[in-house]
Each structure stands twice: as structure tokens, then as C-alpha cells.
C-alpha positions as semicolon CSV with decimal commas, in nm:
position;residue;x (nm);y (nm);z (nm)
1;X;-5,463;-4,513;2,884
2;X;-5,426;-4,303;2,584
3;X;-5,035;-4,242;2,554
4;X;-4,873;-4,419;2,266
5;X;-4,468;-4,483;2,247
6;X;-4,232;-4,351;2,056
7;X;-4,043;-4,704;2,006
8;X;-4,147;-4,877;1,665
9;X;-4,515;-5,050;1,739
10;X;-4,422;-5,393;1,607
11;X;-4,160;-5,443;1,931
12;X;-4,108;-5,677;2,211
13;X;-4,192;-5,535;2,507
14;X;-4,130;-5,735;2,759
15;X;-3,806;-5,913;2,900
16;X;-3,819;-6,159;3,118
17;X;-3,556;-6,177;3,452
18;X;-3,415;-6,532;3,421
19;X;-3,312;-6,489;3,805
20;X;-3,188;-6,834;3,868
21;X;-2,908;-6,990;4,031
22;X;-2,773;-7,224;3,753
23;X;-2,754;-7,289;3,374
24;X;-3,064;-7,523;3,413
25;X;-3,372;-7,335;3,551
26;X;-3,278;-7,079;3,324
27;X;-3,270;-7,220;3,010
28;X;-3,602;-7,492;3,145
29;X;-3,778;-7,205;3,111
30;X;-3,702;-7,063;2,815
31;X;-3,734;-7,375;2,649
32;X;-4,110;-7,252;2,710
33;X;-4,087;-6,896;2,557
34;X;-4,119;-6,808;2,225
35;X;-3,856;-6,551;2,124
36;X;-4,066;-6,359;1,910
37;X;-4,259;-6,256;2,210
38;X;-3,996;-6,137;2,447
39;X;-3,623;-6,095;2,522
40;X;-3,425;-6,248;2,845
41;X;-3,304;-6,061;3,101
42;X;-2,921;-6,168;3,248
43;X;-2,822;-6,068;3,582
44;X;-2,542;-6,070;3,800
45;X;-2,602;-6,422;3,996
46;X;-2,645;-6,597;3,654
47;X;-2,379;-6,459;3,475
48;X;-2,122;-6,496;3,832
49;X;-2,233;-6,877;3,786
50;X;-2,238;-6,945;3,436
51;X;-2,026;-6,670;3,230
52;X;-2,034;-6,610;2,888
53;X;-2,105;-6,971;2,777
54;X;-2,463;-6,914;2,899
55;X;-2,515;-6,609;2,638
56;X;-2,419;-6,861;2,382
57;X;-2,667;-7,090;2,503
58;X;-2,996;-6,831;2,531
59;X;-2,843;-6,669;2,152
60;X;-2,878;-7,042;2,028
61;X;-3,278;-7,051;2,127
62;X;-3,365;-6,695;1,912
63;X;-3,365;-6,486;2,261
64;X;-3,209;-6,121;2,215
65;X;-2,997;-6,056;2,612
66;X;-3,047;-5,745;2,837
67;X;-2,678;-5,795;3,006
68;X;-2,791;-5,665;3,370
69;X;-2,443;-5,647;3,517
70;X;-2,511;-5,240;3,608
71;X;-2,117;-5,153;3,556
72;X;-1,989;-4,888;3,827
73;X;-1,639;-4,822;3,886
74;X;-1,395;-4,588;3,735
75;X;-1,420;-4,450;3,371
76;X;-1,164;-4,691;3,204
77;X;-1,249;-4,995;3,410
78;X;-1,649;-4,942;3,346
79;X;-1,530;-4,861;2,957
80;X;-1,324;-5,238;2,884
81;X;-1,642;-5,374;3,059
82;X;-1,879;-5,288;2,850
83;X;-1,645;-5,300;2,510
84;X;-1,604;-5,697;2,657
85;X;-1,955;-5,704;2,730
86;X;-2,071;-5,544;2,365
87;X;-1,967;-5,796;2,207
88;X;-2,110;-6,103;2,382
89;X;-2,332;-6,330;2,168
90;X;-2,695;-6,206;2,156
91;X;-2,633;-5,883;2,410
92;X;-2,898;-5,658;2,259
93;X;-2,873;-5,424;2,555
94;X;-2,653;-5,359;2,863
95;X;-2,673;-5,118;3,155
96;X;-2,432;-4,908;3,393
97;X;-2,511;-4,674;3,718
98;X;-2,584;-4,329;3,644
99;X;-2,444;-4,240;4,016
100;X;-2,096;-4,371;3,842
101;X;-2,111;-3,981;3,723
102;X;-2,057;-3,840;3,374
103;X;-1,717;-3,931;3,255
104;X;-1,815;-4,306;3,316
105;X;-2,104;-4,301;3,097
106;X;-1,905;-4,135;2,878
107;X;-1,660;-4,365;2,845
108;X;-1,889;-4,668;2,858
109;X;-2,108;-4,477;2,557
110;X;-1,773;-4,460;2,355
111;X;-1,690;-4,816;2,419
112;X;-2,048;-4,981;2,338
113;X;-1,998;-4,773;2,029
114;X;-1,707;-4,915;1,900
115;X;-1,774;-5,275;1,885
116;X;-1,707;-5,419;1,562
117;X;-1,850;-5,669;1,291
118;X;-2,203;-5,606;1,442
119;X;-2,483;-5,356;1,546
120;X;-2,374;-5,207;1,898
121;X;-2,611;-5,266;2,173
122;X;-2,849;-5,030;2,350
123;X;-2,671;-4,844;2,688
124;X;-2,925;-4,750;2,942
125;X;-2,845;-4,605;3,296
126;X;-2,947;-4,764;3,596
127;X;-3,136;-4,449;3,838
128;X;-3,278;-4,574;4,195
129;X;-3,323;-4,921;4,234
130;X;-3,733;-5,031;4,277
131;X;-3,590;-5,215;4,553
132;X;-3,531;-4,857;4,730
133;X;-3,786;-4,576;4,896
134;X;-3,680;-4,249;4,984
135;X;-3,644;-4,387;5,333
136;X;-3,375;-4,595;5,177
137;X;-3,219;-4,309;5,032
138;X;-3,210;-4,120;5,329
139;X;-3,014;-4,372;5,552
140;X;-2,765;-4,368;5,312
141;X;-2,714;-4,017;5,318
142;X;-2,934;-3,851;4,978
143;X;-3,154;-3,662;5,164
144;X;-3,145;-3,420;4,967
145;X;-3,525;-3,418;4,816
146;X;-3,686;-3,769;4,710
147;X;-3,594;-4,059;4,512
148;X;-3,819;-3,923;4,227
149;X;-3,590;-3,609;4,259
150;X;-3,309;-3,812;4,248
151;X;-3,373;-4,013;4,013
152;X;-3,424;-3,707;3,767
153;X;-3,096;-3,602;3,871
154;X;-2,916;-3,922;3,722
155;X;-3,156;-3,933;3,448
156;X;-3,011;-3,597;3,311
157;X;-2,648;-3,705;3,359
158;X;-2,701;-4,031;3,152
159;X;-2,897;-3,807;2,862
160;X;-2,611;-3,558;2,875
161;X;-2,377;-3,840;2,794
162;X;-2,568;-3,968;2,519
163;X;-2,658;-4,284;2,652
164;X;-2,982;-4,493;2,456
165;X;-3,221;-4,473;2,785
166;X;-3,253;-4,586;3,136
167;X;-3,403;-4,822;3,370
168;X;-3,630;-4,662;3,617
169;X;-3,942;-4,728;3,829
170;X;-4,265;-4,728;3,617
171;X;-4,390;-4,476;3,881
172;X;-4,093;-4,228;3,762
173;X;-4,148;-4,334;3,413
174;X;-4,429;-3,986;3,331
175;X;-4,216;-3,766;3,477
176;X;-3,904;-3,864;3,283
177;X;-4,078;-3,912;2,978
178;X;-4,237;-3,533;3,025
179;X;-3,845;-3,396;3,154
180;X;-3,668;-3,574;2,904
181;X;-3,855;-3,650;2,551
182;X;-3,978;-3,930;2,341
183;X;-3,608;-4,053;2,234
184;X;-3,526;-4,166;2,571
185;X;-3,566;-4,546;2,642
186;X;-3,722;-4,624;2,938
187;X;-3,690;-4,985;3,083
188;X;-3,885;-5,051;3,384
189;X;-3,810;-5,349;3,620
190;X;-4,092;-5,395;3,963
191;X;-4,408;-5,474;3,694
192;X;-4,686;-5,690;3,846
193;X;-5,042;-5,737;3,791
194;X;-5,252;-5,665;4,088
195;X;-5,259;-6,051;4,187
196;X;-4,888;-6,034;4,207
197;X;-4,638;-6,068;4,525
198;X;-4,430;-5,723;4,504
199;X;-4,168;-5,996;4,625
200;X;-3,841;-5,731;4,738
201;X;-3,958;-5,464;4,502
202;X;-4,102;-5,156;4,635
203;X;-4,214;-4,948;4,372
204;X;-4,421;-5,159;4,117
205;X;-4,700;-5,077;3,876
206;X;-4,915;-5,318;3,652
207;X;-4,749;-5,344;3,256
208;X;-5,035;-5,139;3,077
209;X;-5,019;-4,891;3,355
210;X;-4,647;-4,875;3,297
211;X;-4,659;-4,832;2,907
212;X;-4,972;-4,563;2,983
213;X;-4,677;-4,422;3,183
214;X;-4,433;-4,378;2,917
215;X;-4,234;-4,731;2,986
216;X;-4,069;-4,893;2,642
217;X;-3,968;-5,229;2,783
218;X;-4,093;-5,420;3,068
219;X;-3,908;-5,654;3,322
220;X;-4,097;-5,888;3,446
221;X;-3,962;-6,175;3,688
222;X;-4,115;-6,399;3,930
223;X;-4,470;-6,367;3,766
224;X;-4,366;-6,525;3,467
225;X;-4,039;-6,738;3,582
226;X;-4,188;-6,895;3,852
227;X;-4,556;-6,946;3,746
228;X;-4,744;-7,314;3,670
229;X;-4,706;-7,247;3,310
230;X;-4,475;-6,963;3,201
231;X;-4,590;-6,902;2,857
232;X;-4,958;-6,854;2,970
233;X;-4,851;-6,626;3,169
234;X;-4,653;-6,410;2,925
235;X;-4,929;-6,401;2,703
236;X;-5,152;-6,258;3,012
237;X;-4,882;-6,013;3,016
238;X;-4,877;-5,902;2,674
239;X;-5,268;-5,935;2,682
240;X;-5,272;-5,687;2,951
241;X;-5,061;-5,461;2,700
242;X;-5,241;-5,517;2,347
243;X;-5,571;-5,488;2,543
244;X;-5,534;-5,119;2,649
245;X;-5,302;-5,087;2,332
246;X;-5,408;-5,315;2,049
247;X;-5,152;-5,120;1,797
248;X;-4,834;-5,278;2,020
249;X;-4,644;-5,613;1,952
């Protein structure tokens, strides 16, 4: 496992999927994290249940948000979306669908762009969902090649519109990194270690394989949120990572 980042060294690599219900679990278990050791993931069930108070709340404790709310509709709606969503206490990153086509990730580019009074978050492009195979993709009609083939199709569509990376499968994070450079983020949800449920994730890899790969950031969910003692099993996480690369944060 040889291959080295491109993202400063000193970094937080991993952000952890607070996929709870309610205000409570989620911030029970942060109340366990250190923030200088990862960032907190937001996604659509917390935020439908809590709003923008929760932000607030996880800003409060040191955390830095990945806003998972994966924005797709048409350019101007997607664009006051993420302008609201820019400039949300502690949102240190945000994401849209890439199948949303060009002009929407233009527009959302040019809105995360122009928040004021602070330093605009990161964009990144959602691809193919881990949660889909390329059986998936053909019942709904992408037949057309593979998901790693259409995944590099998106991924090209959200560099030619400028955006900051994209979230991907570790196991399309080589190729993209190879197709598309060092400068391109790459945030990969599905990581487990081998003595991990894949739970409803079906294209997973292990977090030094992933960074080996060419992943940046890693979400990781259930094997931290849900374990015996959460913080001893972040640091078996990030052990996992300085092990195989002892020059990472």
C-alpha cells in the first residue's frame, strides 16, 4: 500500500455517518468523539427531523459537517439549496447528484461560491450509490456498460463543472484517481474492516485499502456509531490508516 494522497498529510480522514433518528443518539455519540480526529456526517433522516438547529448543536462540540442532503432537481432550485445550505453553521462540505447533469452543478458550484463572511464549503458529486450493483443499474434502465463505467461518466461531468470532488465507491476510487488527477476529492462511503456487517452497502472496501486506492475521506457508519465503545473504535479505524500510512493524521 504504497500510494500517498494528494490532500495535506496532517487531515482528518474520516467522517463519521451520525445515521440516527433524533437529536439524541446523535449527539450521545459524539459526546464520545474527539473532533480533532474526525468530522460528522449529516444525512437526510437527521436533518428531515431536526433541521438546522442540529448543525448548531454538532458546530458547538468542535465537529466540522459533511451536509449529505445529495441536492437534485433543476439548476435554480439545486442552486438556492446549496447557497442556504453554504452557509449553515459548521457545513465544511456538501454534496449534489452528478446525474442532475451539468448546468446543475454549475449552478450549485456558483452558489457554494458565493457565500459570504466565511470560507465556502467543499462541493462534491454524488456518482452510483454503494448501495447499487450494475444489476441495479440495469433494472432501471443504464445498461449501457457497468456502474464503474457509469460512474466515470458522472465523474467527468462534475470535474467539467468545477466541482471540489466526489463521493464514490472505494472500489472506483483507482480508476478515478488514474482518469481524473490528484486535485480531485474523493469521499468514499461503504468502508468496513473485514469483521464488519456490509449492512445495505454493496460495494465496500477496508479504510487503508481505500486510501491505498486513492480515497481522501472516509465514511464510516455503523462500525463506529453503533459499536460498545465508539471512540475505540475510531481509533481502530485510524490505526488501520496510520499503520499502512504512518505519515497521515
Amino acid at each position: 500500500m504504497s500510494r500517498q494522497p494528494s490532500r495535506p498529510r496532517k487531515e482528518k480522514r474520516i467522517i463519521v455517518a451520525l445515521d440516527f433518528a433524533d437529536e439524541a443518539g446523535a449527539l450521545r455519540l459524539l459526546d464520545q468523539l474527539d473532533p480533532a480526529k474526525c468530522r460528522a456526517k449529516i444525512g437526510k433522516e437527521l436533518f428531515t427531523a431536526c433541521g438546522p438547529r442540529l448543525l448548531r448543536r454538532v458546530h458547538e462540540r468542535g465537529f466540522e459537517i459533511f451536509l449529505d442532503l445529495k441536492f437534485h432537481d433543476i439548476p435554480n432550485t439545486v442552486a438556492g439549496a446549496v447557497g442556504a445550505a453554504a452557509g449553515l453553521p459548521g457545513v465544511w462540505m456538501l454534496n449534489v447528484h452528478a446525474s442532475g447533469g451539468g448546468a446543475m452543478l454549475e449552478a450549485a458550484m456558483a452558489a457554494a461560491g458565493a457565500v459570504q463572511g466565511r470560507s465556502r464549503p467543499r462541493l462534491v458529486g454524488v456518482t452510483v450509490l454503494t448501495s447499487l450493483n450494475d444489476g441495479d443499474l440495469a433494472q432501471m434502465g443504464l445498461a449501457a456498460g457497468s456502474a464503474r463505467d457509469q460512474v466515470l461518466r458522472l465523474a467527468r461531468l462534475c470535474a467539467g463543472a468545477g466541482l471540489d470532488g466526489l463521493v464514490c465507491s472505494a472500489a472506483e476510487a483507482a480508476l478515478l484517481r488514474r482518469e481524473l488527477g490528484p486535485e480531485m476529492l474523493l469521499v468514499t462511503p461503504g468502508i468496513r474492516r473485514q469483521e464488519d456487517s456490509p449492512g445495505d452497502q454493496k460495494r465496500v472496501m477496508g479504510p487503508a485499502e481505500a486510501i491505498a486506492a486513492g480515497a481522501d475521506y472516509l465514511v464510516v457508519g455503523r462500525p463506529i456509531a453503533r459499536a460498545k465503545d465508539p471512540a475505540t473504535a475510531l481509533e481502530t479505524f485510524r490505526s488501520e490508516i496510520h499503520g499502512n500510512f504512518p505519515n497521515l493524521s
